[in-house]
C-alpha positions, 0 to 999 in steps of 0.5 A: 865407588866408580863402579857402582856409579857406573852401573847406577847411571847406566853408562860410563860417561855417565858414571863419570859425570854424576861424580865429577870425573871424566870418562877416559880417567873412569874408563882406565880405573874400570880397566885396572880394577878389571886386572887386579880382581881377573875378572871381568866387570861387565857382561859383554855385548849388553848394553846397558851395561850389565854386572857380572856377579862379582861387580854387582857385589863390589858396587854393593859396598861402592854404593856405601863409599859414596853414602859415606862419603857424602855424610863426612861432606855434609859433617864438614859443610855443617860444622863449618856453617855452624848448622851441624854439631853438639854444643857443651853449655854449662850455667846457673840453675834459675836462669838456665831453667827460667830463661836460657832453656826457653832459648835453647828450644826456639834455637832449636827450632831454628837449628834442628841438626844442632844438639845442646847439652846442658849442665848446671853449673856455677861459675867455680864449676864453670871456669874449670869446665871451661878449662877442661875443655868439658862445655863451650859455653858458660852462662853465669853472673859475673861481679866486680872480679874479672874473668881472667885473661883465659877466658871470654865475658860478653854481658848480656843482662845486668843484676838485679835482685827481687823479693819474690813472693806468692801472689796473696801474700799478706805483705802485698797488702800493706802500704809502705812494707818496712824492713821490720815487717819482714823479719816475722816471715821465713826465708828459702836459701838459694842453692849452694853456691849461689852468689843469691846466697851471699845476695841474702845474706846482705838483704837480711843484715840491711833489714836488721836480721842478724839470724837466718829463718831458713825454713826450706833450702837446696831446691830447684827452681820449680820446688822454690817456686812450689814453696813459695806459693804454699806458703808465706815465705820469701825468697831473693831472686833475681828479677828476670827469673821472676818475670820469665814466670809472670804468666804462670800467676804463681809468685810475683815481686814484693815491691819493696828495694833492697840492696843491688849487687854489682853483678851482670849475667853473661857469656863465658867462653875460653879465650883463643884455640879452636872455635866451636861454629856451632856453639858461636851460633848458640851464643849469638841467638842468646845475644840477640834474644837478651837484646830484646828480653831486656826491654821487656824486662825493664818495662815490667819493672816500671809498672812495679810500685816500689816502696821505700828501702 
């Protein structure tokens, strides 16, 4: 490394600088480098100095030393700011692909060196992720159970569940909707797993169906969606999955109040071990973009005229 700085910066004096060193310690380096190959470094009586071969060869892999060594610098610097690194983020279907994926690309576009790598998961599938030290973070809702000593829970959006509809549905038409005018229409079921799937068992059974319509099950946030708008069926979904997707005027919200589960969207993270910068950075801008999205969302629940439950 010495040698090659050497020979790049044209003197030993300055060699020595470019890495922080003083000339006397450089020079005796040279020196016992000189002694252990038996040859000589320099070609004498040149200045500036000039390689022998065999010099020219050493500094060759001299040079890659000091790339290397200033990659594993900027790794650690990174790491330790935060701005470098691969964050593991584990959380469920809808709102990773409604909300949290849109985060992710505006972060990104903030943290360019930061990698994300996303699964879906819910929140059986995130704990034990979490405990396996296979993601850093977790986006799920979390009800009335707490999420245990081990772990870390930051709220980040309250439940509230909808019944999303297709923009022209016949229902949007009537004036007030009651329970009975939504048993005569099918129903999709959300993902396995899915506290949505025990949210729709309680709507159904508060507007007196005892059995399921499902006519469509398992799919992804955007073949629901596609569903939805060919068809008359309804879907339970929560409230800021609908109004991340306003502007696309495919599905909208049927103005009618069902009964609310005790949940809130949040952060989970292992309590305690080594911290992640990179991934304290993620769930800070997701923090802080929730702080702003939920004003928004509440202003567009306002401007719904609900009817009565």
């Amino acid at each position: 490394m010495q040698l090659a700085a050497v020979l790049d910066a044209g003197g030993v004096s300055e060699g020595a600088a470019m890495l922080g060193l003083t000339q006397p310690a450089v020079s005796r380096s040279l020196s016992m480098l000189e002694a252990r190959v038996g040859e000589p470094l320099f070609v004498k009586g040149r200045r500036p100095l000039q390689a022998t071969p065999l010099a020219a060869q050493l500094a060759a892999q001299g040079r890659v030393i000091i790339a290397a060594s200033r990659q594993a610098s900027d790794a650690v610097q990174g790491f330790v700011k935060g701005s470098k690194g691969l964050v593991r983020l584990g959380g469920v279907p809808f709102f990773m692909d409604a909300i949290i994926s849109r985060m992710i690309g505006e972060f990104q576009g903030r943290e360019p060196e930061i990698i994300v790598q996303q699964s879906y998961m819910n929140l059986p599938e995130v704990v034990a992720a979490l405990e396996g030290d296979q993601i850093d973070l977790g986006i799920v809702a979390m009800g009335e159970v707490s999420s245990g000593p081990g772990f870390e829970f930051t709220e980040i959006l309250h439940g509230r569940n909808v019944v999303a509809c297709r923009q022209a549905h016949p229902l949007l038409r009537k004036r007030p909707i009651e329970a009975r005018d939504m048993t005569t229409y099918p129903w999709v079921a959300p993902l396995p797993g899915s506290p949505l799937m025990s949210d729709l068992q309680m709507i159904l059974m508060s507007i007196g169906m005892s059995d399921l319509n499902i006519r469509y099950s398992g799919g992804s946030l955007m073949s629901v969606v596609n569903f939805l708008t060919e068809t008359d069926a309804l879907a339970v979904l929560p409230f800021s999955v609908v109004f991340a997707l306003r502007d696309s005027s495919r599905i909208t919200v049927l103005p009618y109040q069902i009964p609310q589960p005790n949940r809130a969207l949040g952060i989970m993270r292992k309590a305690g071990g080594a911290r992640n910068p990179a991934s304290d950075r993620l769930a800070n801008h997701v923090t802080l973009a929730f702080d702003s999205l939920r004003h928004a969302i509440k202003r567009h629940e306002g401007a719904v005229v609900w009817g009565h439950s």
